[in-house]
N, C-alpha and C positions, 0 to 999 in steps of 0.2 A: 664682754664690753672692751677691755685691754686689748684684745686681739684684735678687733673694730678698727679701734685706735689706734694701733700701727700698723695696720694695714694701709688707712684711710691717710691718714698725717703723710708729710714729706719724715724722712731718716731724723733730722736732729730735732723736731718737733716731737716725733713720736718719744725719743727718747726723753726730754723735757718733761713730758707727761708723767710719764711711766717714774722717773726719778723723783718728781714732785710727792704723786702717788708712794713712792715706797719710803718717801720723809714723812708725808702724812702717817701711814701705816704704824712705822717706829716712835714715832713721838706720840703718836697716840695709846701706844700702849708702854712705854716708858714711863711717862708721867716725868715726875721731879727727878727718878732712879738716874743712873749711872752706868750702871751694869745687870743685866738679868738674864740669867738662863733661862731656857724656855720647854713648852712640855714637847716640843721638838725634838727628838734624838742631836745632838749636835749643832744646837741654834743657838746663838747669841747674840743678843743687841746690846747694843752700847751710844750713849750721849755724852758731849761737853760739851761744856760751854763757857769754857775760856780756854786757850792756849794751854799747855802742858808743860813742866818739866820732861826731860830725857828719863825714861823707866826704863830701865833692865828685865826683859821679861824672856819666856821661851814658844814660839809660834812653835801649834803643833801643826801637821801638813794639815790647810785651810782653804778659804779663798774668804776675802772680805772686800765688802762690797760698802763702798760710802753713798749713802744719800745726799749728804750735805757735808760740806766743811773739806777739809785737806789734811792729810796726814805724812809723816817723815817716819822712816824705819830705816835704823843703820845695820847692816849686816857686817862686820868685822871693819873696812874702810871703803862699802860701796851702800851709795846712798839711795835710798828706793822715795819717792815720793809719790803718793797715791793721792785720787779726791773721787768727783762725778762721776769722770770721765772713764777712770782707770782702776781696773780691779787689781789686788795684790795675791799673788797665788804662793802660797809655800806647801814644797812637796816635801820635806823633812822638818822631824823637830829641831831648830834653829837657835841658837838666841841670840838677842837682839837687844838693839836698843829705840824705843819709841817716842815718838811725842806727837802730840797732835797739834797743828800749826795753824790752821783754821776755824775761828768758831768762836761764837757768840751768845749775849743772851735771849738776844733777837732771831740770831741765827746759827743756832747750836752745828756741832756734828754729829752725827746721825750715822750710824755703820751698823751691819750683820756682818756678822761669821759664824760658818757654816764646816765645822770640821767633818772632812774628807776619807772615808772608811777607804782603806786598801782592800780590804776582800770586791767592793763595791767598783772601784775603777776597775782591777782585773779583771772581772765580768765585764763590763763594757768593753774590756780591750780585746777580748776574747770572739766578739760578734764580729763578723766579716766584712759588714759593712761601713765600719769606725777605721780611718785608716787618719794615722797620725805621722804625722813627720818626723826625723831624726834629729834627737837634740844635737846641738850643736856641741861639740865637746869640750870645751871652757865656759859653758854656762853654768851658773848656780841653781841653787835649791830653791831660788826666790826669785818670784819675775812680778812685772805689773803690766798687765794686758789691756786690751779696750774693753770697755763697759757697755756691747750690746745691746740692741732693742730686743733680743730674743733672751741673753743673760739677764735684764730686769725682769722683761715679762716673768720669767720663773721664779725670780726674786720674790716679786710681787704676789704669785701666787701660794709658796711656799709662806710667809709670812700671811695671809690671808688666810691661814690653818688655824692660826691661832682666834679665830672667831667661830671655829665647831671645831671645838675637841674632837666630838667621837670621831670626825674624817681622818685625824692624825694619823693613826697608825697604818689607815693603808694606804692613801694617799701622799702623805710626805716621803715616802721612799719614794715613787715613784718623783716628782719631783724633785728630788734630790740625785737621784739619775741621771734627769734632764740640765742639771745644772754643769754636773760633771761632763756630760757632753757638751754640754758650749764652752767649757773650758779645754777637755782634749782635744774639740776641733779646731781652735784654738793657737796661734804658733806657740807659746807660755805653754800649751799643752804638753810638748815632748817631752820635757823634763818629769816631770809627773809619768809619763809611758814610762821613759825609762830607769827611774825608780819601782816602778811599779810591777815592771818587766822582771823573768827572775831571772835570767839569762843574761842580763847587761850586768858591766861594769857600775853603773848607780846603783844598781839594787844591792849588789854587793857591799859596795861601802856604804852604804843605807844600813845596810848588818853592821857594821862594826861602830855607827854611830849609834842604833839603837841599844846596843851592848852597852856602849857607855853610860848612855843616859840610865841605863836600870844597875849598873853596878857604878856610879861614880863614886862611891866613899870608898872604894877597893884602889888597892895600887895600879897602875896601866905601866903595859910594857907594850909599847909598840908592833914585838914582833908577834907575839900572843893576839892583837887587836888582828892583824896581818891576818893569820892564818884562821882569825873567824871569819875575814873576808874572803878568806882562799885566793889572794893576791900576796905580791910582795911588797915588802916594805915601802920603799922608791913609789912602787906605783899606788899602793894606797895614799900613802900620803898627798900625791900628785890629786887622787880623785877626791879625798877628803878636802881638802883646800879647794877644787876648784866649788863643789857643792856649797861647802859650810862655810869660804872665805876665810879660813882660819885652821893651824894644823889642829893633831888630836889633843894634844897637852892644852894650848890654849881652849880648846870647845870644853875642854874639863875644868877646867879652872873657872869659867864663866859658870858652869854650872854648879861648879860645889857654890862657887861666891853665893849666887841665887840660891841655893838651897840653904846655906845658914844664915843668909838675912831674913828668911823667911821662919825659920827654926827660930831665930833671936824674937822676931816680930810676933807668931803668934803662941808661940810653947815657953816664951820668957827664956830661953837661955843664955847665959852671959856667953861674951864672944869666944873664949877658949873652948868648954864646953861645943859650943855650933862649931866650931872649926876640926873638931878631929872627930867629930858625928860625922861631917862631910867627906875625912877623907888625909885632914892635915895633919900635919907629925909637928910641926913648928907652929905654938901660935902668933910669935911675932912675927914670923913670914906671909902668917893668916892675914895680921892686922894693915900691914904692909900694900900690900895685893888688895884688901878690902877697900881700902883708903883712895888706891889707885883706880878702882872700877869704879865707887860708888862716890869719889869725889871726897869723903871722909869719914875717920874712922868709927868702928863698929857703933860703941858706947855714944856718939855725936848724933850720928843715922838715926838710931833708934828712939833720941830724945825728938827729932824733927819727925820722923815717920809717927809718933804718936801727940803732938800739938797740935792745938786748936788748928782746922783750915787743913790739915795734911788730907792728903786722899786718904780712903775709906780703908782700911786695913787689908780687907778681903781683895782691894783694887789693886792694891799694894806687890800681896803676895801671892796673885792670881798665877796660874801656869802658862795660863794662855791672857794676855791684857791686853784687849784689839784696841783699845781706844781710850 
């Protein structure tokens, strides 16, 4: 019937359809929630319904797709605005800053995110007849592309899983396939190939950003970061910054910060304690730095992250928090 339907419809009809259809979908199985994982491998939906504070979160490589509403995502000092129209693609884990800027009670926002398996694109990269363009070489890890009648259709059907379980497992791959192909055909796609790719320069420093993220409570030496990329210094840095916006010392800091606000939020550690779990040798350097990311300090944060109306703890100190 969706396929009918854009075939039959003019382009911006169809998609009207198709978007309405994938709000219905998410609201309908939402209900009052906020957030909920799904028996989907890699599926998430997400609702508000008022405007947001600025969250500090980490996108793992995704693509999220709005139904309804508008969203803002800061990558270090470039500004990504996503909604209907425009899907947000991140091909590394990043952090970020979020809020959602659109939305109501009347008319909430509505979003999936669908994280993005590496083994899964490189197969598709690998078929001959998927042929993707070259990233541009100063682009980032994060792009917002257009929101096709053929990227909802899949949306829509992917999300339609979740009313017969047993099709899940063999169907949602494929689906999920199909999704990733309308994103590498895509021009937002390159970036993604070339991470993806093992031979480029992104995939490289794609290695030394994942490094981090799995040893960030360890000391970092740039030149050590270097040689697991099997570049030099100069130029990693050059590729790290253009991807993640931000050099390595800064993407590490952002992450320890996130990681002991979330050690503080849900394991109760006072901020000294979280701060040298994460990595720090000074905790007044800690509180400092905290203060200056999260607007104020540790011991402050923690009384407002837990009063009445705060977002929901788990919202809080989610890894990935699309919305």
């Amino acid at each position: 019937m969706r396929n009918r339907i854009a075939e039959a419809l003019p382009l911006p009809d169809a998609a009207r359809e198709l978007r309405a259809e994938l709000a219905r979908k998410i609201a309908l199985f939402m209900g009052s929630a906020e957030h909920r994982a799904t028996d989907i491998p890699g599926l998430s939906l997400h609702r508000r319904t008022t405007p947001t504070d600025p969250c500090p979160a980490t996108y793992e490589p995704s693509v999220i797709v709005i139904a309804q509403g508008r969203k803002r995502v800061d990558l270090g000092r470039t500004t990504f605005i996503y909604d209907t129209s425009r899907f947000l693609l991140t091909s590394i884990d990043l952090p970020i800053v979020s809020r959602v800027i659109e939305a109501s009670e009347a008319v909430p926002c509505l979003a999936m995110a669908l994280k993005l398996e590496m083994p899964m694109v490189r197969e598709l990269l690998s078929r001959e007849e998927i042929q993707v363009p070259e990233a541009p070489s100063d682009s980032p890890a994060m792009a917002t592309g257009e929101t096709t009648v053929e990227l909802l259709s899949a949306c829509c059907r992917l999300v339609d899983l979740l009313d017969t379980p047993p099709d899940i497992p063999f169907l949602s791959g494929l689906i999920q396939r199909e999704i990733i192909y309308r994103i590498l055909r895509s021009a937002e796609g390159a970036r993604l190939r070339a991470i993806a790719t093992l031979a480029e320069q992104s995939h490289r420093t794609a290695k030394a950003i994942a490094w981090i993220r799995a040893n960030y409570a360890k000391p970092l030496r740039v030149e050590d970061l270097a040689e697991i990329a099997g570049m030099g210094v100069s130029t990693l840095h050059h590729h790290f910054r253009v991807l993640t916006a931000m050099s390595p010392l800064q993407y590490l800091k952002q992450l320890r910060l996130q990681a002991a606000r979330g050690r503080m939020l849900m394991d109760g550690l006072d901020a000294a304690s979280a701060a040298f779990e994460v990595g720090y040798e000074s905790a007044s350097q800690f509180n400092r730095e905290y203060r200056r990311f999260f607007g104020q300090p540790p011991k402050r944060d923690m009384r407002t992250l837990r009063s009445p109306g705060a977002p929901p703890l788990e919202s809080v100190s989610n890894r990935q928090n699309a919305i």
